[in-house]
C-alpha positions in Angstrom: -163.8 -24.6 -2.4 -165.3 -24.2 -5.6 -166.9 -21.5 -7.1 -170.4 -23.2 -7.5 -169.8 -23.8 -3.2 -169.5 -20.1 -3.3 -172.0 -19.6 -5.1 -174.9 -21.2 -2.9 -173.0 -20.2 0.9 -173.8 -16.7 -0.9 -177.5 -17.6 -1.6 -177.7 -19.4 2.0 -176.0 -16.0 3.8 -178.4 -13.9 1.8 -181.1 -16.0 2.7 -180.5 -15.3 6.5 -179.6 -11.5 6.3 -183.7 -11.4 4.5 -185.6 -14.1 6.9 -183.2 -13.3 9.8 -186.6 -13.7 12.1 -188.3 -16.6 11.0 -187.0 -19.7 12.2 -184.0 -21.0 10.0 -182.8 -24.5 10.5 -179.2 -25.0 9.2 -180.1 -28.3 8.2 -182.7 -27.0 5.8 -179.9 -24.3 5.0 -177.2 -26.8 4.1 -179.5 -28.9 2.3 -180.3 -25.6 0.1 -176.5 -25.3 -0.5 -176.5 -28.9 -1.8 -174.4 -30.1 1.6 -174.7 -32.0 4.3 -174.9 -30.0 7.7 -170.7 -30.5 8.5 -169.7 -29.5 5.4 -172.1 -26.4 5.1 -170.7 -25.7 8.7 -166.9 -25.7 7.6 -167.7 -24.1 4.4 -169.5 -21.2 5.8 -166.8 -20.9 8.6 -164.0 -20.9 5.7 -165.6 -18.2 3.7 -167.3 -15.8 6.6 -165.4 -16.2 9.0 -168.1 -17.3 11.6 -170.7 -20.8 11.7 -173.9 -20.0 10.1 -175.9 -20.1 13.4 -172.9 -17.3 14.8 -174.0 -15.2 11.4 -177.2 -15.6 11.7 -177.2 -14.5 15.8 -175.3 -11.7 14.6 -177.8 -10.6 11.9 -180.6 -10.8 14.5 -178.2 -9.0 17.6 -177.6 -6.2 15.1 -181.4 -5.7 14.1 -182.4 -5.8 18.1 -180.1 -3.2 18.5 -181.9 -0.5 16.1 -185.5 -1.9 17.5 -184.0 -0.9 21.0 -182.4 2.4 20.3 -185.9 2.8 19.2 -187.1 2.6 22.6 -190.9 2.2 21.9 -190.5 -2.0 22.4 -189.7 -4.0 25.7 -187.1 -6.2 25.5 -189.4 -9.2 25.1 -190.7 -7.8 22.3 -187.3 -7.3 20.4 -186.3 -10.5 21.5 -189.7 -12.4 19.6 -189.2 -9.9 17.0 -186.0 -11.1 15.2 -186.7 -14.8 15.4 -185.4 -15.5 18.8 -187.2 -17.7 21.1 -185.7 -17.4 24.4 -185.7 -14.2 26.1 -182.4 -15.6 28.1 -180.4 -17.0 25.4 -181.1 -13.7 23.7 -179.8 -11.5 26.7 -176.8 -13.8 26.8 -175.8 -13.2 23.3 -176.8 -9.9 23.3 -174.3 -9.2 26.1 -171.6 -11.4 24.7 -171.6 -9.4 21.3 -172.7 -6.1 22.7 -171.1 -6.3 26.0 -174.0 -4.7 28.0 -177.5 -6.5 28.2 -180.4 -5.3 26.3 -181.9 -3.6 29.0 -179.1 -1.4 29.9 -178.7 -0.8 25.9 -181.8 0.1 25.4 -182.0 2.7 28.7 -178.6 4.5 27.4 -179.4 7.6 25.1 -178.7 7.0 21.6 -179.0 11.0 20.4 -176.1 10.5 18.4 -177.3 7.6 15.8 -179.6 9.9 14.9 -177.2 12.1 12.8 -174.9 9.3 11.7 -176.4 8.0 8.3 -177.5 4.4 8.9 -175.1 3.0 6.3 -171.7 4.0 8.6 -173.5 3.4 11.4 -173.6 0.0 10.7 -170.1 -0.9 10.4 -169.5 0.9 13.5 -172.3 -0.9 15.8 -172.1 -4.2 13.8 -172.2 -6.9 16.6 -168.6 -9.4 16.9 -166.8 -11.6 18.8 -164.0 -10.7 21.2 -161.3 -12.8 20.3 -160.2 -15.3 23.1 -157.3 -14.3 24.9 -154.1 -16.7 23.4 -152.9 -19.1 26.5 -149.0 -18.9 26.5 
C-alpha cells in the first residue's frame, strides 16, 4: 500500500468519524479514495483493522452509547439519531459490540462516567469485536 492509499483511507475514516449519522455509502466512499469498492474494502481492512461498514457501525454504536447514558432519548430515538435505519439491526449490533441491548444499557446507572473525563472514557467503553473462538 502506498502512501497516497494512506493518505485518502485517512480522509475516507475521517470522513465517517464527522458524518457518522448521515447515510454513507461505501461505494461513494471508495470512489472518494480513488478505488473501486473491493479494493477500498481490503485496504481499509489492512490498515484499521476492521471493513469500513464494521468502522463506521462502531463509530455510530459508540455515539449511541453516550446519547443512552444520557437517558433523556428512547431507544428509537438514538437509533435514528446516529444514521441507523433499522431499530433491529441496531439492537443487534449494539448487543454484539456492547454485549447487552440498548434498553438494558440505557436502564443501568452510569454515575461513574460522570467523573471519568470523556477522553479515557473512550478507550475504555469503545465498542469491539469478540474475537471468534479458534476451532482446533
Amino acid at each position: 500500500m502506498t502512501p497516497e492509499d494512506l493518505v485518502r483511507l485517512r480522509r475516507a475514516r475521517d470522513r465517517m468519524d464527522r458524518e457518522y449519522a448521515e447515510p454513507l455509502d461505501m461505494t461513494e466512499l471508495a470512489g472518494g479514495a480513488l478505488m473501486s469498492p473491493g479494493h477500498f474494502q481490503r485496504s481499509f481492512r489492512a490498515a484499521y483493522g476492521q471493513t469500513p461498514y464494521g468502522y463506521l457501525m462502531t463509530r455510530r454504536i459508540e455515539r449511541a452509547k453516550a446519547l443512552l447514558r444520557r437517558g433523556d432519548l428512547s431507544v428509537t430515538e438514538v437509533c435514528m439519531a446516529v444514521g441507523c435505519t433499522s431499530l433491529g439491526s441496531f439492537s443487534s449490533r449494539f448487543t454484539e459490540l456492547v454485549g447487552e441491548t440498548p434498553s438494558a444499557y440505557r436502564a443501568r446507572r452510569h454515575e461513574d462516567s460522570a467523573v471519568i473525563p470523556p477522553c479515557v472514557a473512550r478507550t475504555f467503553t469503545r465498542p469491539g469485536r469478540k474475537p471468534a473462538p479458534r476451532l482446533p
